[in-house]
N, C-alpha and C positions, 0 to 999 in steps of 0.2 A: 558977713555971712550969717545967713539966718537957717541953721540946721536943724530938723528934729529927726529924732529916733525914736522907736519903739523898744523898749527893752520889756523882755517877756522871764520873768522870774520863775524857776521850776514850784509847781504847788503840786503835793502830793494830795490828793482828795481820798478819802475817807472809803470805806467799806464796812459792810457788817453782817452780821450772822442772825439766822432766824430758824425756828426749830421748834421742836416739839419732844414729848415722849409717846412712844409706843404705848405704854402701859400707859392712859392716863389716869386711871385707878388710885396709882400707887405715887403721883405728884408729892402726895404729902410728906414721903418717906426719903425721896431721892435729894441729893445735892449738886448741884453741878460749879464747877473749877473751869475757868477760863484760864491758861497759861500761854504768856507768849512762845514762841519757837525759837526768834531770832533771838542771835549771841548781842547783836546791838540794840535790840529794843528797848525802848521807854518804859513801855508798856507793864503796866504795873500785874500782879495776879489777882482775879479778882472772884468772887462768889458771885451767882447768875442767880437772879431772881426770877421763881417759875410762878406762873399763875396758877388758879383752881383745878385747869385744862390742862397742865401739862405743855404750854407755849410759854418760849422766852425769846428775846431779841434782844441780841448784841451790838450796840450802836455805835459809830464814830472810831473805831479800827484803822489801824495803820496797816495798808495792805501788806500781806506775809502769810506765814504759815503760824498754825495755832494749833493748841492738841485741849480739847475738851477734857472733862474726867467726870462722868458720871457716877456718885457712889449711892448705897444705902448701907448703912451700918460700916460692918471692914471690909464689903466687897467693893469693886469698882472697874470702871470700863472706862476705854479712851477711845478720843476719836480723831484723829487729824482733820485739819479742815483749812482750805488754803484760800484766802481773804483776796478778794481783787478790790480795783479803786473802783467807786463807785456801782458795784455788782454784788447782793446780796447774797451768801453763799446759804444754802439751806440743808438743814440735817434733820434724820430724825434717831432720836435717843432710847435706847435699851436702860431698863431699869436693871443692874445687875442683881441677880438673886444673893438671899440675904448667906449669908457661912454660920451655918450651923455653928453652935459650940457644944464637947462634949463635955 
């Protein structure tokens, strides 16, 4: 008996994130935090490199949910943002204003 099969292995294929700031003025000043959402995730936290412009892109993502964190100094903004496979999701980013100190 000469049988073949095809076996089809699940692949989870990639997504990513691509963005920008509002203020692109103020690039120089902002930080952005990449954190995953899922309780299971691999996915490590990582610091987002912005360019001159004010654009970053998040490559090679496990689709899920993900929460951004935009800071300058001690203020900061989040953003949820929910990753498909193979569908780049796109944002765009608020510089939070800076906290005075008295």
């Amino acid at each position: 008996v000469n049988a073949s099969a095809t076996v089809e292995l699940p692949f989870e294929r990639s997504g990513s994130i691509t963005g920008s700031l509002v203020e692109k003025s103020r690039a120089s000043e902002a930080e952005i935090l990449l954190v995953a959402m899922r309780p299971e995730s691999t996915e490590a936290n990582r610091m987002v490199p912005l360019d001159a412009t004010g654009q970053f892109a998040i490559n090679d993502l496990r689709p899920g949910r993900y929460l951004i964190i935009v800071s300058s100094g001690e203020a900061s903004e989040t953003v949820d943002v929910d990753v498909l496979a193979g569908k780049p999701a796109q944002v765009e980013l608020h510089v939070p204003a800076r906290k005075e100190r008295l």
